[in-house]
C-alpha positions, 0 to 999 in steps of 0.5 A, a space after each residue: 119387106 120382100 128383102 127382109 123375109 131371106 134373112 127371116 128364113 135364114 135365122 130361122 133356120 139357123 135356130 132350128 139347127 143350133 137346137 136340134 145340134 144341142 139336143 143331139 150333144 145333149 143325148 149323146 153326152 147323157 148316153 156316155 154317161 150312162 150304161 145299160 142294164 137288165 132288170 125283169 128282162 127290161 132294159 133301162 139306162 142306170 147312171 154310172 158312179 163317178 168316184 169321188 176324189 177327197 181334195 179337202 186336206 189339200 185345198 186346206 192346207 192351200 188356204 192355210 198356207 195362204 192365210 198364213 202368207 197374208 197374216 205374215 204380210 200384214 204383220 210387217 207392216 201392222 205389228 199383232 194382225 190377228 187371222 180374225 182381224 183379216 178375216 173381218 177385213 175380207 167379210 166388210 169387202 164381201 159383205 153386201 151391206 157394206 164394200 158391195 152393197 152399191 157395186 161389185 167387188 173389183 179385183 183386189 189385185 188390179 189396183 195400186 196401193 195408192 188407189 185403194 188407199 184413196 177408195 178406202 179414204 173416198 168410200 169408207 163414210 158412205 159404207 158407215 165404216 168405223 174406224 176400226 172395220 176400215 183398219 181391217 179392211 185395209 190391212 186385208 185389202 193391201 196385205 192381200 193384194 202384196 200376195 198376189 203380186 208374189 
């Protein structure tokens, strides 16, 4: 018991310093973002405006590119995949009643076609996958994993 109460003491006085460290990161980082002002002869921390820089055009037209470069895989290997087809492939990989309602999705590109080939054929029944939903999701599932091995 008499050895136990250094390491006690110890950790508690650790606690005490992380905290009180972060508190004083924590000031110091809101007070930078802040500046001071005048008002009625009181002086009050107004926050600064940071300006907000429009990337929507180009993270769509990133996402368009990729779309693109997956729809155009996949129509190498299955003539007339549709973007809507792909599209209903990755909502049944992502879908919590269907690929992750009984675990997480796992990273596309960290399995071989054989392997996915193989979960698709293994989980599909206990999804309740039709014929079709397991089509897409393999045409999405393997036409974007080929694209993040380009």
């Amino acid at each position: 018991m008499k050895k136990a109460i250094p390491f006690l003491l110890a950790g508690t006085l650790v606690f005490t310093f992380c905290k009180t460290t972060k508190k004083q990161e924590n000031t110091s980082a809101k007070q930078a973002e802040t500046k001071p002002t005048e008002n009625s002869g009181a002086v009050y921390a107004e926050p600064t405006v940071k300006p907000v820089i429009e990337e929507a055009p180009k993270g769509v037209a990133i996402k368009e590119a990729a779309s693109n470069k997956i729809l155009e895989i996949a129509n190498n290997r299955w003539a007339n995949t549709t973007l809507e087809e792909l599209a209903e492939g990755k909502a049944i990989f992502t879908d919590k009643a269907k690929c992750t309602r009984c675990h997480k999705a796992y990273p596309i590109e960290e399995f071989s076609e054989k392997k996915w080939l193989h979960e698709i054929d293994d989980m599909s029944p206990k999804a309740k996958l039709t014929a079709d939903e397991k089509l897409k999701l393999t045409k999405y599932v393997l036409s974007y994993r080929e694209y993040k091995a380009l």
